[in-house]
C-alpha distance (Angstrom), angle and dihedral (degrees) to the residues before:
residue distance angle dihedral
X1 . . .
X2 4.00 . .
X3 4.13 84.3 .
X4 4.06 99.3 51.8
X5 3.83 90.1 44.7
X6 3.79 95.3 52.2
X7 3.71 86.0 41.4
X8 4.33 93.5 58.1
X9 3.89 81.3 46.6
X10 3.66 98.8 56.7
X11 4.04 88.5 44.5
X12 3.87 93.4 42.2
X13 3.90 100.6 51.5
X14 3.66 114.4 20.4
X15 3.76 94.5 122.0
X16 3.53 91.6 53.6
X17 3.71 95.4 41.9
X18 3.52 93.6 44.2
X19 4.08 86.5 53.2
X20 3.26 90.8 60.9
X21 3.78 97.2 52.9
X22 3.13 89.1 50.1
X23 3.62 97.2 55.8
X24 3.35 95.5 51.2
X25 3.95 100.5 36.1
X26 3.96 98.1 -116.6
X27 3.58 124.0 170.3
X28 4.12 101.3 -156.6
X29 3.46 141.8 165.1
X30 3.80 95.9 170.9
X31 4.66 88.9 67.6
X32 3.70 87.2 146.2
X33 3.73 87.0 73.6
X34 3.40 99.5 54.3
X35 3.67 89.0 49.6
X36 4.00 86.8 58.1
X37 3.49 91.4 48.6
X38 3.83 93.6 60.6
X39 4.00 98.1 38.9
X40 3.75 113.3 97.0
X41 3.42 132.4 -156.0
X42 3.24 99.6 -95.9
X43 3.89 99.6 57.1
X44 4.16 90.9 39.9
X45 4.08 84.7 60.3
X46 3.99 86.4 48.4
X47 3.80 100.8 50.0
X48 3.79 105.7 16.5
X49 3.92 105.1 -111.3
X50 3.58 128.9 116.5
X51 3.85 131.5 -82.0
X52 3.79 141.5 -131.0
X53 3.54 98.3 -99.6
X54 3.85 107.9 89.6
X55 4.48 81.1 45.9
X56 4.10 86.3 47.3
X57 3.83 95.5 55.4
X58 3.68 90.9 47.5
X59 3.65 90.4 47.2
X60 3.52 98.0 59.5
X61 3.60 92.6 48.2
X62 3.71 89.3 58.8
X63 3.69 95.8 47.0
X64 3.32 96.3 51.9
X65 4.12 87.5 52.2
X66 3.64 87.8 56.7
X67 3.84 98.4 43.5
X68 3.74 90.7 43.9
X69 4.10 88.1 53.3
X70 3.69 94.5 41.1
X71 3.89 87.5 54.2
X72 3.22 97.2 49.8
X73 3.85 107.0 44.7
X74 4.04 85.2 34.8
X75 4.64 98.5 55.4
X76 3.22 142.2 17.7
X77 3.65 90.2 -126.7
X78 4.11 119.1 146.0
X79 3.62 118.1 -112.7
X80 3.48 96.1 -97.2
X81 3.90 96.9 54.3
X82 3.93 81.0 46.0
X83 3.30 99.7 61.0
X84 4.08 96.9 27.6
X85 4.59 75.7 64.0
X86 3.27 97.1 40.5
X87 3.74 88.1 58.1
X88 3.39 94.6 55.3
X89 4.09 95.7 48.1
X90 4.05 89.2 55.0
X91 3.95 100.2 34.9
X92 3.61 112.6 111.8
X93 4.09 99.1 -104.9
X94 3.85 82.0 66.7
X95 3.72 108.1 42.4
X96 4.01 82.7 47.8
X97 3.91 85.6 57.9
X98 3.63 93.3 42.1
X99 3.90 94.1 48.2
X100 4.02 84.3 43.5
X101 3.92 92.8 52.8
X102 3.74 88.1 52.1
X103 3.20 101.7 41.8
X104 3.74 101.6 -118.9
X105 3.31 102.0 153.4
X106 3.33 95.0 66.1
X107 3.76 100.1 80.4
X108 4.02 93.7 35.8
X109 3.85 102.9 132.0
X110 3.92 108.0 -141.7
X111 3.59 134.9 -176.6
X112 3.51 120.6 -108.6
X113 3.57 103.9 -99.1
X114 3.89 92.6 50.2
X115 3.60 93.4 44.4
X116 3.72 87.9 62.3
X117 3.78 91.9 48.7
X118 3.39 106.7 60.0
X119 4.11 100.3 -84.9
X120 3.51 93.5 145.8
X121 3.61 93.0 67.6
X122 4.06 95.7 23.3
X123 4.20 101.2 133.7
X124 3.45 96.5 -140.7
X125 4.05 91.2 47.5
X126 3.71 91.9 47.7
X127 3.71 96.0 51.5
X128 3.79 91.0 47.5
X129 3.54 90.8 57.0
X130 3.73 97.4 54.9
X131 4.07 86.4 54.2
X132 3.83 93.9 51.8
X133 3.87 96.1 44.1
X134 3.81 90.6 59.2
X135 3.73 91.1 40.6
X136 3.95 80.1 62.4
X137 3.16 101.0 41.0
X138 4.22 87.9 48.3
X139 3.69 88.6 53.5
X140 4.17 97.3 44.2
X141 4.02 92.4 30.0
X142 3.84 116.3 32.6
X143 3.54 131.1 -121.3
X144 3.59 93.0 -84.1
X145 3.76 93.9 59.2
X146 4.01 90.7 42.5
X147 3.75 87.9 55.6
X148 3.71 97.6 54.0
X149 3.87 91.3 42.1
X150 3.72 79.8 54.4
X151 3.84 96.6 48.9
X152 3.19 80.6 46.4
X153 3.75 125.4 70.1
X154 4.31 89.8 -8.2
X155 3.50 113.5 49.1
X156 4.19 93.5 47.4
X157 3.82 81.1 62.5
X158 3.63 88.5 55.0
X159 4.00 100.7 46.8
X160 4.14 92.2 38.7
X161 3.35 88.1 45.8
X162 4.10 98.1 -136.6
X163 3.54 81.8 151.2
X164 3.67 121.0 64.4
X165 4.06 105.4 -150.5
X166 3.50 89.8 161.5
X167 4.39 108.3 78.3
X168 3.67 92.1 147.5
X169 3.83 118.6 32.1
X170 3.55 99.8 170.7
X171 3.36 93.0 63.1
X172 3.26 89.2 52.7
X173 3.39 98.0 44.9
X174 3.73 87.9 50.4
X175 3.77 93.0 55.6
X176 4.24 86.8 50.7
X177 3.30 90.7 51.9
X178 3.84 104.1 45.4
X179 4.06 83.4 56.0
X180 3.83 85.4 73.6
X181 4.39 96.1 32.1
X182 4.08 80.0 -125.1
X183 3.71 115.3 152.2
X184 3.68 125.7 -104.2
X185 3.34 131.9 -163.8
X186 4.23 149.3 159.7
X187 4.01 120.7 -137.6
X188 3.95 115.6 174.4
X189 3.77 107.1 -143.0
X190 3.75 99.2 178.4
X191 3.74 136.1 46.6
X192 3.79 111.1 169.6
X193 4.21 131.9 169.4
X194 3.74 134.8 19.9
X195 3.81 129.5 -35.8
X196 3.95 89.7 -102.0
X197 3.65 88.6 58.3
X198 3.52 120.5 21.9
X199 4.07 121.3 171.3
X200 3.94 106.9 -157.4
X201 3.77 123.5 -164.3
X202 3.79 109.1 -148.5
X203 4.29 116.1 176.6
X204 4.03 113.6 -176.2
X205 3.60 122.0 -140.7
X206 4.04 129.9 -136.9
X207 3.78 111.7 -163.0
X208 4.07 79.0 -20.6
X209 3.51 95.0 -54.1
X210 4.01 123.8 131.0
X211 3.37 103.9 -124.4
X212 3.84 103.2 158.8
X213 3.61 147.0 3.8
X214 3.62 141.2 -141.9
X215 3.86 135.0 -166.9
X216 4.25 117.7 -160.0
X217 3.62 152.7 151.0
X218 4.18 88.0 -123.5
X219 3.48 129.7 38.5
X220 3.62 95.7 -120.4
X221 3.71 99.8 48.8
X222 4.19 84.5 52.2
X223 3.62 83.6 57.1
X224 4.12 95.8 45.0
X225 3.94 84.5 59.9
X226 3.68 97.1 36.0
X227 3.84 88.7 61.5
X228 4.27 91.7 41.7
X229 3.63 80.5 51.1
X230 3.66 91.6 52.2
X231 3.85 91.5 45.3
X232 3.48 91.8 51.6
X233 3.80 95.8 55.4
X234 3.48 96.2 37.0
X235 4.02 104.7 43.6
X236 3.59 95.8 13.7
X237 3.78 87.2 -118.2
């Protein structure tokens, strides 16, 4: 049974498997697993073959190997910052951008009703898909080739910062802090123009120390940047 259904696949989807490869420059002779890892539920239930999902929760194991390493070798960041990060590389807001960026989505095969819905660009969808193609490309590739596909075309993202991870920083910042008990804390020390358009200077505190500043229209947007300023000095983030 597992034999004929693999065998529909491979006559069903080569051109869109074999766009893919070519994309990405893969020498396989294992296609019929990229062709799983870009079949979602909905089309498997449609046409009896198999979906992403087994591929996806390998995938995110493997991703967060890589991430873990690359944090590790890369800061000098304790393990709590490490894994607070790491979080944010693997959540699904960033494997949406990183499937985006590479244009995953394209080749996502979706059954009809989804396909009419907006699949293609679903979040949760597109993020999946970016977890099952490199649990594919673990399984054809290696680990060794996963990591430089990874170092590749993800982790520039993460050290240019195209992607902004980061949408609250003082919680984060909080959470850093609290790993330590060290006290935190906000003080605006400028408040300049009219009511209609106030610019407020806030600079938060740890232990009483200035350790970043931030210039807004609204008191709490001064503090947002205050604490990614903080971040940045601190954790070089």
């Amino acid at each position: 049974m597992g034999v004929l259904i693999y065998l529909k696949f491979d006559i069903m989807f080569t051109g869109d498997c074999m766009k893919v490869l070519e994309k990405f420059n893969i020498n396989t002779n294992h296609k019929s697993l990229y062709e799983e890892a870009f079949t979602h539920t909905s089309y498997a239930n449609e046409h009896g073959t198999i979906s992403y999902e087994r591929l996806e929760y390998l995938g995110d194991a493997v991703l967060e190997l890589i991430m873990s390493e690359y944090l590790y070798k890369n800061t000098e960041y304790e393990e709590g910052m490490m894994t607070k990060l790491r979080s944010h590389y693997v959540c699904e807001n960033a494997l949406y951008e990183y499937s985006i960026r590479l244009g995953l989505n394209e080749f996502v095969l979706l059954g009809h009703g989804e396909e009419t819905t907006g699949g293609r660009t679903r979040k949760a969808i597109v993020a999946d898909i970016f977890e099952s193609f490199i649990g594919a490309l673990f399984l054809d590739q290696g680990l060794v080739f996963v990591k430089n596909f990874i170092y590749k075309n993800i982790i520039p993202l993460i050290e240019n910062k195209e992607v902004d991870f980061f949408s609250d920083y003082k919680s984060i910042l909080q959470e850093y802090v609290q790993t330590d008990r060290r006290s935190l804390e906000y003080d605006v020390v400028d408040e300049e123009g009219p009511s209609h358009n106030k610019v407020f200077t806030v600079v938060v505190k740890i232990d009483g120390i200035v350790y970043g500043k931030g210039v807004a229209h609204s008191k709490k947007e001064a503090e947002q940047e205050a604490a990614h300023d903080a971040l940045k000095k601190a954790q070089n983030v």
